[in-house]
C-alpha positions in Angstrom: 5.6 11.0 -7.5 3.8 11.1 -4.6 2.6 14.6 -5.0 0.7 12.7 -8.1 -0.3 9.8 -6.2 -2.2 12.1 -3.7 -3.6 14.1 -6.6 -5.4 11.5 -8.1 -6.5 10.0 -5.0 -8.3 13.5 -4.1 -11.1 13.2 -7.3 -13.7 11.6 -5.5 -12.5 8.1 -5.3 -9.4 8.5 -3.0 -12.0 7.4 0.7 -12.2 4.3 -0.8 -8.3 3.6 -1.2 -5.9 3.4 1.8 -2.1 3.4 1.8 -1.1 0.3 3.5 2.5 -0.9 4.4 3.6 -4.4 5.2 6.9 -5.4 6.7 8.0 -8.5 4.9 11.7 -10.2 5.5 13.8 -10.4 2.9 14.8 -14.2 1.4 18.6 -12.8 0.1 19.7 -10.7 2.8 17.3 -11.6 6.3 16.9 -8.5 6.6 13.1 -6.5 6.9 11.8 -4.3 4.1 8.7 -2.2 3.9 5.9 -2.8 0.8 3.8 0.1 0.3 0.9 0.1 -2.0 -2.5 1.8 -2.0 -4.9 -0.5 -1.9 -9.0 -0.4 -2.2 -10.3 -0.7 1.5 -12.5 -3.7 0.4 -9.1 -5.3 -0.4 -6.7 -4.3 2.9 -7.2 -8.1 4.5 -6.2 -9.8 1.1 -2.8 -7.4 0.7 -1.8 -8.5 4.3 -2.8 -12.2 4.0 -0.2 -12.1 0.5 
């Protein structure tokens, strides 16, 4: 899947989108887990604000 990801990101529009990856703490367990996403750059502030 990622091979995909990085496909599609590579016509053209893919310098406008970045990967970004929030550690976030888990409400069941405590413990930390990592969200990925690709996000548009004008966008990053919002994903890590959420």
């Amino acid at each position: 899947m990622a091979k995909k990801t990085v496909a599609s990101l590579q016509k053209g529009g893919g310098k406008q989108h970045s990967k970004v990856i929030k550690l976030v703490r888990s409400e069941k367990s405590g413990a930390y887990v990592f969200t990925e996403e690709i996000v548009h750059n004008d966008n990053i502030e919002a994903f890590f604000k959420g």
